[in-house]
N, C-alpha and C positions, 0 to 999 in steps of 0.2 A: 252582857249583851254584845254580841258580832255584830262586825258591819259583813255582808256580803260582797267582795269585791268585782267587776269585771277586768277580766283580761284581754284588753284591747294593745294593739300594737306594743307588742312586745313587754308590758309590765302591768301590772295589777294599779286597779284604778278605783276609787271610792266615787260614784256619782255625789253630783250637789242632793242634801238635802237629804232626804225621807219617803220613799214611792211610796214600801209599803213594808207593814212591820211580818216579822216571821213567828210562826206559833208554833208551840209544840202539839201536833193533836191531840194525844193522849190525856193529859192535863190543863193543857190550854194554854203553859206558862209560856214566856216571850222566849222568843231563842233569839232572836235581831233583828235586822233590817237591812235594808237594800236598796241601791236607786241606782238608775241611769241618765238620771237628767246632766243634761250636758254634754253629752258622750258626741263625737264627732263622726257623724256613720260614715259621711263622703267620705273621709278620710281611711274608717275605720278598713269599709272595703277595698278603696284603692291598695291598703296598706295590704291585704289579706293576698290582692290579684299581682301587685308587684311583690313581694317578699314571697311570702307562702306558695303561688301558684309558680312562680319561676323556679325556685326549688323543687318541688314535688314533677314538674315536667321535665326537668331533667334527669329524672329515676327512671329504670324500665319498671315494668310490669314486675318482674322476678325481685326488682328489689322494694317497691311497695307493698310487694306483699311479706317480705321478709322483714319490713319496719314493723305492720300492721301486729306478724307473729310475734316479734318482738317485745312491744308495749303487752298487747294480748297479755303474755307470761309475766309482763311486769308490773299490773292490775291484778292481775289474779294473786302474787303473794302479799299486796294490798289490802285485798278484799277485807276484814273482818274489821276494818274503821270505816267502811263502807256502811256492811250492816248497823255497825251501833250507831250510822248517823242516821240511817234509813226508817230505825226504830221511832225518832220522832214525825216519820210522815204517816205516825198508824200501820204501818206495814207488820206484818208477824216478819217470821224467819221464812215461810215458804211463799212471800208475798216479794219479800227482798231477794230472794234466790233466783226469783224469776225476772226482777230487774238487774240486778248486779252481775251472776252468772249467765244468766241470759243474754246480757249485752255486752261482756266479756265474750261468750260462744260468738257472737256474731263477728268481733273480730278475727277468731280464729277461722270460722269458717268463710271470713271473705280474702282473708289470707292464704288458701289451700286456693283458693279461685287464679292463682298467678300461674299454675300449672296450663291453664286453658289460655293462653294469654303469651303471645312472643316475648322475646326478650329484647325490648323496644320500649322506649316511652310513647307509643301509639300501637293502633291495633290494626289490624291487617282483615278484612271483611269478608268472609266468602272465597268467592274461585274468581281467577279472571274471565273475562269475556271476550272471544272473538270478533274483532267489529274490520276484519279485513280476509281478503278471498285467501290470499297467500300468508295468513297470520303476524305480515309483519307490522299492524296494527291494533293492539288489544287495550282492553277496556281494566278496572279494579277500581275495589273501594278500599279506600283507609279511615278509620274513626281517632282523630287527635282531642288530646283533651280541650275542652275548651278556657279560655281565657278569661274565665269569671270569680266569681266564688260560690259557693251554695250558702244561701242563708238558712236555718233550719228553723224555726217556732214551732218547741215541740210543747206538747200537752206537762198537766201535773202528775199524771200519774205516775209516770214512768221515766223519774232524772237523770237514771244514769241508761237504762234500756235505751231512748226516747233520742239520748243523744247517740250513742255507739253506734246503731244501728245503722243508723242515715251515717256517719263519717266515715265508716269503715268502708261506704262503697265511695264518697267522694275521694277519699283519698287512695284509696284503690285506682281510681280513675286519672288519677294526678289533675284533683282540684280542691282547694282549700274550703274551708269551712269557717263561719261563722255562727255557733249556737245560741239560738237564746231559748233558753227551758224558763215554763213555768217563773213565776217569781214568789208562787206561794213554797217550792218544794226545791229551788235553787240553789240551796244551801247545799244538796248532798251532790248538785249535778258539780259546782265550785270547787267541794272538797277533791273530786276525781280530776278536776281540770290541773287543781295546784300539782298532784301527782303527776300527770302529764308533762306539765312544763319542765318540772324538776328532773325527768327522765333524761331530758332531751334525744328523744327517739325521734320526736318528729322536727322536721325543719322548723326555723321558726317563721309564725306568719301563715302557717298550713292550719292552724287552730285558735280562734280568738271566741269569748263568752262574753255575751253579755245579761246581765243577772237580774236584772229592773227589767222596767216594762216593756222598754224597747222601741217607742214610741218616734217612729220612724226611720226606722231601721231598714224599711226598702224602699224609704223612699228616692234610694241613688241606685238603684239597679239598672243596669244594662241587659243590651242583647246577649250575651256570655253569663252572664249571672243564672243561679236556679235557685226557687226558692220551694222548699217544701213547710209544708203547712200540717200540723195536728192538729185536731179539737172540735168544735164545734160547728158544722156547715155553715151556718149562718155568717160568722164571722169571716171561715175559709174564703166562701164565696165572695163574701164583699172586698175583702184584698186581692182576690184577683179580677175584680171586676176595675181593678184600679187605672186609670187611663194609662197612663206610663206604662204599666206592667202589658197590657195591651197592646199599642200602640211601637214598643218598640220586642214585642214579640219575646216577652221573658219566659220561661220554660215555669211552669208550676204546677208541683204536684200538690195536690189535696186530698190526705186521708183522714175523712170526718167520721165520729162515731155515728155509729147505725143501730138498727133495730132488727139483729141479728137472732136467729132461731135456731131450734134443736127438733128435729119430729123423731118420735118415736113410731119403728114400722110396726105394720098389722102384725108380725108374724111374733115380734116380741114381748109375748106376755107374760101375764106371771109365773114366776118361776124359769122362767127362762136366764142364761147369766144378762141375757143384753139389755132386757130389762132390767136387771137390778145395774147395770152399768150407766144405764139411762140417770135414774134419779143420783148416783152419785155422781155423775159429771154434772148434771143442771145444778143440783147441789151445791159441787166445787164452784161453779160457774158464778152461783148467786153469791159465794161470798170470798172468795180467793179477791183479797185488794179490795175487801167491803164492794164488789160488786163495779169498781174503775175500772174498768177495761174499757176499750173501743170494741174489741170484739166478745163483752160476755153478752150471753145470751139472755134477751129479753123474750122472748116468745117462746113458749115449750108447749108443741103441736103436737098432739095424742089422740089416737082413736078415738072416737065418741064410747066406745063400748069400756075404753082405759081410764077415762077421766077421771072417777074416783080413786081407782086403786094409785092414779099418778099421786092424784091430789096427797091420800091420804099417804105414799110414803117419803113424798118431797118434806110435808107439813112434819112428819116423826124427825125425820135426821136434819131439818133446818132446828128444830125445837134443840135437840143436842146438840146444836154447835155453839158454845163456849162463846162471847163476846167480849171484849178488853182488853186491857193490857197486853199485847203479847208477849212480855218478859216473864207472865206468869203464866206456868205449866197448865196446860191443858187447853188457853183460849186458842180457838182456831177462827176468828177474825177481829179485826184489828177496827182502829175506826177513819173514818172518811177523810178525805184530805187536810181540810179547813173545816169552821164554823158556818163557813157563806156557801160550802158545798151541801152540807146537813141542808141549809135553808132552801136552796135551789132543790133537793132531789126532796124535800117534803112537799115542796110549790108541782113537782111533778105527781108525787102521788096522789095530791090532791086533785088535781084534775082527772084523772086516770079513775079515781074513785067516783068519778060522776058520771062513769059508762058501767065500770064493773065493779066484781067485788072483794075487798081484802078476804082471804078466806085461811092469812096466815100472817101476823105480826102486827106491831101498831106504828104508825107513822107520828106518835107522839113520844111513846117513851121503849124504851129498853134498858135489859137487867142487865149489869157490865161487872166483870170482874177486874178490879182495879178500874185504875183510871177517874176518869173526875168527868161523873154525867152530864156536869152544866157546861164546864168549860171546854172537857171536850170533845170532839166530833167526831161520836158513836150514832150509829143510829140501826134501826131494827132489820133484818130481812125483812121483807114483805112478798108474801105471793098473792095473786090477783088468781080470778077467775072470771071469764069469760066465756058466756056458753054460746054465744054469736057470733062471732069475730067478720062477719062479712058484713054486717047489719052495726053494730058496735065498735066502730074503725079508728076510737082514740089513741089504740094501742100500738094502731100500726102508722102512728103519728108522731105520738108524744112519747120522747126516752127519758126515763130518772134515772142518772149516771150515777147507779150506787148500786146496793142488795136487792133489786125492784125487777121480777118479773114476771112474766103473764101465763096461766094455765089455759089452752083451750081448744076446742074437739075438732075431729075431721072424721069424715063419712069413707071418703077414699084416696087414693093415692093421689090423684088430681085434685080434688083440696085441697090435700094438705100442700101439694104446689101452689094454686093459687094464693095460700094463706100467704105460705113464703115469701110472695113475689111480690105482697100488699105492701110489703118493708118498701117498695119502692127503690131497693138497689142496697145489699148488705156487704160487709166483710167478710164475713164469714156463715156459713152454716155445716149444719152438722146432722146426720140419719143415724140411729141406732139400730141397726137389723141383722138378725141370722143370715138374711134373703139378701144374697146378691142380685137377683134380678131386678126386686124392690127396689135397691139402691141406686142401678144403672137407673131405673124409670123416673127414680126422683133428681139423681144427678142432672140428667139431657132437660128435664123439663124446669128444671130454677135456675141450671149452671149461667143461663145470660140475664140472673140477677144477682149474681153470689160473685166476690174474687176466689171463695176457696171456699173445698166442702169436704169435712170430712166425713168419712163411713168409718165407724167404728161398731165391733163386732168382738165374738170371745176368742178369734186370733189372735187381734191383733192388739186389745187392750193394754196386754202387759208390757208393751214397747212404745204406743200411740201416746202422742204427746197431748193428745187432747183439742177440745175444741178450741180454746182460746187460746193457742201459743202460734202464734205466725214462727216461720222456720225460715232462717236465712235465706239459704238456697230454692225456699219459693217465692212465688209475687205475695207482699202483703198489699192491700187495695180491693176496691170494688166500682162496681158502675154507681149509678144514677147517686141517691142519699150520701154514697160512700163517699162520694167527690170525685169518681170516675178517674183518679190516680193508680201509682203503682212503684210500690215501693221495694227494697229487695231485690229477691230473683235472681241469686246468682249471679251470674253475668249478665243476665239482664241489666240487671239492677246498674252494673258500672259503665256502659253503654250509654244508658241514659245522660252521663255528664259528657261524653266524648262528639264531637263534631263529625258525622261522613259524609266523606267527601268523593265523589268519583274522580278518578284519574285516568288519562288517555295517552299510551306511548306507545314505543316500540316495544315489545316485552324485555331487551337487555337494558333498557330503561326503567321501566315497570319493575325489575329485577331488580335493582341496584335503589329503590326509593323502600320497596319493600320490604328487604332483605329477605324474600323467596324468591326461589327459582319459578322462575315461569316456563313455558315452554316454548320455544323459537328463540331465546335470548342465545346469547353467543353464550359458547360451551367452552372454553382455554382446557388445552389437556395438563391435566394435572402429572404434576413432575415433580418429587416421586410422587409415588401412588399415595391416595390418600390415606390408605389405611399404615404409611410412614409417618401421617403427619398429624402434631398433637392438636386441641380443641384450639386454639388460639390461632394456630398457619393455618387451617381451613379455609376458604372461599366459596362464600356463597357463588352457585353456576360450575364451578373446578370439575371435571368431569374428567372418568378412565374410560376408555375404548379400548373391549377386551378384546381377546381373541375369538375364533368362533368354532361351534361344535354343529355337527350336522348328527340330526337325530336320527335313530335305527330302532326297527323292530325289537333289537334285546334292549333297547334300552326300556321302550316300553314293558317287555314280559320283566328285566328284572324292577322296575320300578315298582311294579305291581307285587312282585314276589316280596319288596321287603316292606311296603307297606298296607299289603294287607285289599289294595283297592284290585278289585276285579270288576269294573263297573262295565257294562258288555260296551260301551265306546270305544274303550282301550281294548278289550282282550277277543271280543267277538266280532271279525268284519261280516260274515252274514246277517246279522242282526240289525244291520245298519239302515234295510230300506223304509222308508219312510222319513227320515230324520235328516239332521240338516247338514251330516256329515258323508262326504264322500267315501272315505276309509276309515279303519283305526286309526284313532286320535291320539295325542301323546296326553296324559295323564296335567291339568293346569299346572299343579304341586312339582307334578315332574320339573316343566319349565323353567320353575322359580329356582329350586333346588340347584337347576342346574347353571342359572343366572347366578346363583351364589359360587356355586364351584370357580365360573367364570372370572367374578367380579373381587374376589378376595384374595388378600395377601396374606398367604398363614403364615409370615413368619411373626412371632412374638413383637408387638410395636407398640402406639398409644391406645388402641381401639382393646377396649376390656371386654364387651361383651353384644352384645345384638341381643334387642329383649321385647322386639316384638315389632309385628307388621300392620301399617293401615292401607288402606284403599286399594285392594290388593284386584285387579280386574285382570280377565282374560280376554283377549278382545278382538281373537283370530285362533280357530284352528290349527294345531302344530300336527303336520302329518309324519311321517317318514322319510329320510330325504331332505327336510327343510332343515336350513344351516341356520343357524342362531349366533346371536353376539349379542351383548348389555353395552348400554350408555347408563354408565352411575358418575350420578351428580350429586355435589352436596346440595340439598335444596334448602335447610335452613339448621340454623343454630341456637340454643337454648342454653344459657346457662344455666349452671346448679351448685345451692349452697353447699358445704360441709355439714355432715350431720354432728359432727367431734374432730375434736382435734388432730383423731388418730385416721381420720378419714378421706381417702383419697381425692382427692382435687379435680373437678370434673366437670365434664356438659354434656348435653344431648345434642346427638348430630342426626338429622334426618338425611337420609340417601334417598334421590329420586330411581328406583332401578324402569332402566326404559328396555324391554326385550324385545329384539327385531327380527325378523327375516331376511335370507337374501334376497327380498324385493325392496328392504328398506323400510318394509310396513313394520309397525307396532304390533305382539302378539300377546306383550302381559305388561302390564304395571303396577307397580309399589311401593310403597313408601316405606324403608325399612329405618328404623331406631336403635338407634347404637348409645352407649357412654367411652366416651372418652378423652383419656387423661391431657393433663394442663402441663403446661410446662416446667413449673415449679415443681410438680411430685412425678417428673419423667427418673426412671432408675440409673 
């Protein structure tokens, strides 16, 4: 028998005593025990906010995310001690793929997230703001990370998902993490921590677990602290209704399981693929994880004219799905977390059964291949029927967080919204339809009860990740039931930890706090040119003042000749009345082209390539006659890893190109992207 440890302030620690002991599901045999009693949280956090948070605030963005890639690849040649530990939470193999690989994904894909993201341990928000006549007073926002930790209490379902997920953006955000998973399914979240530490990828103090029950674990939270929350509303809600947490305004997210749907549209009937897509996703949905999820689907809303055909081909391919062991070939679900989960999701079905009717499985026993029926925590799919759902509202009540869920009719599209929206606020839902228009109708009408809705259709099946898999790069969360949270998101998602702040200067102030160029900040002429000078001499503001070219008639005809544009602006001045131009105009492209001719030093230097343009405006007429000049600024700097060893040494230079007339005015702007080389791999 194991003891479960937690890793509090820098070593692994054995709580007093015995919380709670750990079972194998499958057979029921003891695998160990665990406790936190004793554990010192005041400490545990401060320890988390000075070690952990002072290190990760000193990284920019580009190297958080390169830690994040890092670990990511170094979990992943881990993984298959993962799975055999996984095996005793009841999980099959595609039950654990979806947590291990799953939550492994999440760190890779919030590590590509550093690309959006300066190369600064803060973020830079938006555009500045003019807050003066003569602009020598501007406004901006900066988001820094904030000074706390994030405590996580995540659900049993998902030990090792449950944790990644949430740290991948704290730590993204440069803020430490304190875990506590489950303490029934602890063990495998443990296993992945000792890997962690022994990496030493991440600073220390950026990562602390604890593996017991955790029994006041937020009760030293501060203002800076975040604490996110999985599992069950009831509880959610009561820890945040906590005076402290209140009172001194602590950030807390809450994603509670819901009573989440699937409506099958009128147009997909039998024979159709979307229908036969229907029943295998509800299908998957009822027993993928024996039916653990926050997001499977308890409600499966069907035409009244579909109900039987639902009924009858849900009931055939639940009857064919294998139950037990899943080390043995062919079971395709596994069993329930615990013994006290079994008890708790029979206590639901039995109430559930006092509005409607099992019309598929028994909430007493089930046939299991392998495994040990008494001892362990198997238990049956069950499908319900409901031929009232407006009238009969237990369902849109009471969830059994297992293989449990409800068959029942709609008359019309607006129904089957209503049904939807009876969930009282879900994570997710999901339309199965040929019929794009159907879809748009049920999207607008539930989407302000849903965090996320797929449509799924015979496009897009064979790529769609399905109803129940929240995706990094979207929000997981929902309103009302759901706990009105939000998790993820891309960048969303790592926002959430960081502080914005408005700032008020001069903009060669505002410039120099941001490390963007703003506009009106003092512009120092750059000596040599910059296209002399490697990614490291660069200054943010460093600006050339080219020479200048006065535009002609051939310039236009041959502009036009080599690319093709004969758009009657440039080529025809008759054509011109009505429109907002006086004469033939010079071609915008023409402009830039010629700002580049301008602004460039061709001889051979650091600058390797120019690979592409943003915010590219034209923002005055260029006629014939008018003399042109660029103001090219570096506006901001990025650096960038090595892909190999054999790979040149580099960063991303953004140029502000400013193009003017002899009035002085502005007539194009761009933000152009370069790489170039570092001083180490200069030739």
């Amino acid at each position: 028998m194991i003891t479960v440890k937690n890793y509090i302030q820098g070593k692994w620690v054995a709580g007093e005593g015995s919380e709670t002991t750990l079972y194998n599901a499958i057979n029921g045999d003891v695998i160990g025990e665990t406790s936190s009693l004793g554990l010192d949280y005041k400490e545990i956090l401060e320890y988390g906010r000075r070690t952990g948070g002072s290190a990760l605030r000193k990284m920019t963005f580009q190297e958080r995310g390169r830690m994040l890639k890092a670990l990511a690849f170094y979990l992943l040649e881990r993984k298959e001690a993962y799975y055999a530990c996984s095996a005793l939470t009841g999980a099959t193999k595609i039950d654990s793929w979806i947590d291990i690989e799953g939550g492994i994904g999440n760190l890779f894909a919030n590590a590509s997230l550093r690309r959006q993201f300066p190369d600064l341990p803060y973020y830079v928000d938006g555009v500045a703001a003019p807050l003066s006549r003569n602009g020598s007073f501007i406004g901006h926002h900066i988001m820094v990370p904030k000074r706390g930790v994030a405590i996580h209490i995540n659900a049993f379902n998902f030990p090792i998902w449950g944790m990644l997920e949430k740290i991948a953006v704290n730590l993204m955000a440069g803020v430490p993490a304190v875990v506590k998973p489950s303490e029934y399914t602890c063990f495998l979240t443990e296993l992945m921590v000792k890997d962690i530490v022994e990496s030493g990828i991440l600073p220390e103090g950026s990562l602390q677990l604890v593996c017991g029950l955790g029994r006041g674990i937020i009760d030293h939270v501060d203002a800076e602290d975040t604490i996110t929350f999985t599992g069950s509303a009831h509880t959610g809600k009561k820890l945040k209704a906590m005076p402290h947490i209140t009172e001194r305004s602590v950030a807390f997210n809450l994603e509670a399981d819901s009573l989440n749907a699937s409506i099958l549209g009128e147009k997909a009937v039998p024979g159709t693929a979307e229908f036969d897509l229907f029943v295998k996703e509800v299908s998957k949905e009822i027993t993928v994880k024996a039916g653990q999820k926050c997001t499977a689907v308890r409600r499966i809303i069907v035409p009244e004219s579909q109900l039987e055909n639902v009924q009858e081909a849900l009931s055939k391919r639940l009857a064919g799905t294998k139950v037990g062991d899943p080390s043995i070939e062919g079971v395709r679900m596994g069993a329930l977390a615990t013994r006290t989960q079994v008890e708790r999701v029979r206590a639901s079905v039995e109430k559930l059964a006092g509005s409607q009717e099992i019309v598929f499985g028994n909430k007493d026993h089930v046939d299991i291949t392998g495994g040990d029926s008494e001892k362990g925590a198997f238990f049956s799919p069950i499908l319900f029927r409901n031929d009232d759902p407006f009238h009969k509202t237990d369902v849109h009540e009471i969830e059994a967080f297992g293989p449990v869920s409800t068959l029942m009719p709609y008359k019309n599209m607006d129904e089957a919204i209503e049904i939807a929206r009876m969930g009282k606020g879900s994570l997710v839902s999901s339309i199965v339809t040929p019929d794009d228009i159907e879809a748009k109708e049920y999207i607008l009408g539930a989407a302000s009860m849903h965090g996320r809705i797929l449509v799924l259709n015979e496009s897009c099946a064979k790529e769609s990740t399905g109803h129940g898999s929240p995706m990094p790069l979207l929000t997981h969360g929902g309103p009302g039931r759901a706990g009105g949270g939000e998790e993820m998101g891309g960048k969303r998602g790592v926002l959430h930890y960081l502080q914005r702040t408005a700032i008020q200067g001069h903009p060669t102030t505002i410039t120099r706090i941001t490390e963007q160029f703003q506009v009106g900040a003092a512009m120092p002429e750059a000596n040599p040119h910059v296209f002399r000078k490697h990614f490291e001499e660069l200054e943010v503001g460093e600006t050339v003042f080219t020479h200048k070219h006065t535009v002609t008639d051939a310039d236009i005809v041959n502009f036009a000749n080599v690319s093709g544009d004969n758009f009657y602006a440039h080529m025809d001045a008759t054509s011109l009345e009505g429109t907002i131009f006086e004469g033939r105009v010079a071609h915008g492209y023409f402009v830039l082209s010629k700002a580049a001719g301008l602004f460039v030093d061709p001889k051979k230097g650091p600058v390797l390539l120019n690979y592409g343009i943003d915010e590219a405006r034209f923002t005055k007429p260029v006629y014939p006659g008018a003399t042109l000049g660029v103001r090219f600024t570096v506006k901001e700097k990025i650096d960038q890893e090595k892909r190999d060893e054999e790979d040149i040494a580099k960063g991303i230079v953004k140029f502000l190109v400013d193009v003017y007339d002899e009035t002085g005015e502005t007539v194009a702007l761009a933000t152009i992207l370069t790489m170039v080389r570092k001083i180490d791999q200069s030739a």
